[in-house]
C-alpha positions in Angstrom: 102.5 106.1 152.4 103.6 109.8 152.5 107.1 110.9 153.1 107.8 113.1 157.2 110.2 115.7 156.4 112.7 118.1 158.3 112.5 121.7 157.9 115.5 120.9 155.9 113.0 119.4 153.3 115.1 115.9 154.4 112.7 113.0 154.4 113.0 111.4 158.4 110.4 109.4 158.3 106.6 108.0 156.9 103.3 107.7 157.8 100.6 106.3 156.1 96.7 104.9 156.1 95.2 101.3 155.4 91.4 100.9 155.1 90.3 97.5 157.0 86.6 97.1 156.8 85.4 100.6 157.0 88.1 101.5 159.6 90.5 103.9 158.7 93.7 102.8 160.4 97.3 105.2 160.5 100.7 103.5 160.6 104.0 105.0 161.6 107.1 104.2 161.9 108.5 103.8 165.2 111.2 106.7 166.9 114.5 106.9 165.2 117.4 109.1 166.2 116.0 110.8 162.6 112.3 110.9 163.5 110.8 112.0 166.7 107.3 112.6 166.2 106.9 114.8 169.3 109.0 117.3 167.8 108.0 117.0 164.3 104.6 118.0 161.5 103.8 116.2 158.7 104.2 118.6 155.5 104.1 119.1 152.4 108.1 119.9 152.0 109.0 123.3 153.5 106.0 125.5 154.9 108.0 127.8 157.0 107.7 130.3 153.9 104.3 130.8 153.8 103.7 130.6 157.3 106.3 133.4 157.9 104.8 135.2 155.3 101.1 135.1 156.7 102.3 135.0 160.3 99.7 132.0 160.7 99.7 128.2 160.6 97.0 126.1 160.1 97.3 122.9 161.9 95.6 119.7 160.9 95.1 116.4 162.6 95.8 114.0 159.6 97.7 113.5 156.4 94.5 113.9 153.8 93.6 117.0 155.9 96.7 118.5 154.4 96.9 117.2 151.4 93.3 118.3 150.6 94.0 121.6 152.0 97.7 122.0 150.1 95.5 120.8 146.7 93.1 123.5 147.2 95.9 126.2 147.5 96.0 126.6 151.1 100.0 126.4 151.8 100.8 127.5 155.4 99.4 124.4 156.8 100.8 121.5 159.4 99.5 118.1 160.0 100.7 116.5 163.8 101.5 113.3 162.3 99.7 111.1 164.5 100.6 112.9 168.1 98.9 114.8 170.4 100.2 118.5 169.9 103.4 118.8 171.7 105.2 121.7 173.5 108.2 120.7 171.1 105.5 121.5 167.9 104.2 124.7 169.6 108.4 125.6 169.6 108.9 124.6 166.0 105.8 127.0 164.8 107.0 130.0 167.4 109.9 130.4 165.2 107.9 131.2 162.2 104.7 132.7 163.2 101.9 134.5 166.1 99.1 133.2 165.3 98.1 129.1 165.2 94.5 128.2 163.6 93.2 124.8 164.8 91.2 122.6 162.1 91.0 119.6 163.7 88.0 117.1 163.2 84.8 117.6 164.9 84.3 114.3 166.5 84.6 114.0 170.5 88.2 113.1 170.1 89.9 115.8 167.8 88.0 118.8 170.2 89.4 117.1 172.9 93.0 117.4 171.1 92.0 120.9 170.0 91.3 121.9 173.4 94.9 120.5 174.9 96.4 122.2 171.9 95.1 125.5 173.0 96.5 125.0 176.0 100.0 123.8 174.4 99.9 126.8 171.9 98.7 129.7 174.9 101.6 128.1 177.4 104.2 128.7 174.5 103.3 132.3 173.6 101.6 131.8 170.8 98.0 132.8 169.7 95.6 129.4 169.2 92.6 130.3 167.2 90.0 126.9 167.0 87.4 126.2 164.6 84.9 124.4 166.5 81.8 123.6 163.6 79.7 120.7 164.0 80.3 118.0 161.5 83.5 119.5 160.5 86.4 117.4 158.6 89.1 119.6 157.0 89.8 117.0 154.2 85.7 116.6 152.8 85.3 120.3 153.4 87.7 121.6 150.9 86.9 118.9 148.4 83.0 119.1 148.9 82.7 123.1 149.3 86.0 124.7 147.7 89.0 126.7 149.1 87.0 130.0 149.2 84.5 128.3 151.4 87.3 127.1 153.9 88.9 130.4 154.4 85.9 132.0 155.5 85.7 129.5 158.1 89.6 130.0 158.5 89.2 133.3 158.9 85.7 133.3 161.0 87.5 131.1 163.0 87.7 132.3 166.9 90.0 132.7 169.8 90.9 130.6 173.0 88.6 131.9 174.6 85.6 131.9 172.9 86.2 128.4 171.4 86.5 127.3 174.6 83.2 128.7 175.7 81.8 127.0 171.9 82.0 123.7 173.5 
């Protein structure tokens, strides 16, 4: 179970992960005046620092993406707690930075999210930038090949446009 928290640093809510067979299943807990997941990220306490700082967020699909990524000193990052990206996420990140880098899974279903998220992030003003490498999981990446390894591909990583076209 890991703790949702308010930019306040105020915990509203948890998610968490079960393994059934080898099924990797995600629990949450339902809407609450407290906890609307539309409108909220799954973080690692307060990242509006250093995503101010670098004018960039990273967003992630699931809770060990971040955790990985946090572990591996990578702080200005966002998991979307189990949502689709919302227009109420792409508002929340507007306030504290440009420029939004997708590292959602490879699999069919997370470039299909990362492809509605572009749309989201361009329809709010922001910049979406996409990773779109085959085989690609944000949480075995940074353990299997390092931090330094990752921002390469964070900063290799390409806009609307051409991730669009990658696909």
């Amino acid at each position: 179970m890991v703790p949702i928290r308010n930019l306040s640093g105020k915990v509203v809510g948890f998610g968490g992960a079960y393994y059934r067979a080898t099924i990797r299943q995600s629990i949450l807990i339902p809407r609450k005046p407290l906890f609307i997941r539309r409108g909220a990220f799954f973080s690692n306490g307060r990242r509006q620092n250093e995503i101010r700082s670098k004018n960039e967020a990273i967003v992630v699909e699931g809770y060990f993406d971040l955790v990985s990524l946090y572990q591996a000193g990578i702080k200005n990052v966002v998991a979307v707690s189990g949502t689709g990206f919302t227009v109420e996420q792409a508002a929340l990140l507007a306030r504290f930075c440009q420029r939004v880098v997708l590292l959602f899974d490879s699999d069919s279903a997370g470039v299909r999210a990362a492809f509605r998220a572009c749309g989201v992030l361009y329809n709010s003003g922001l910049d979406p930038i996409g990773e779109a490498s085959a085989g690609f999981d944000p949480d075995n990446f940074v353990r299997e090949r390092g931090r330094d390894e990752l921002s390469k591909v964070i900063s290799g990583a390409v806009d609307i446009i051409d991730f669009m076209k990658a696909d």
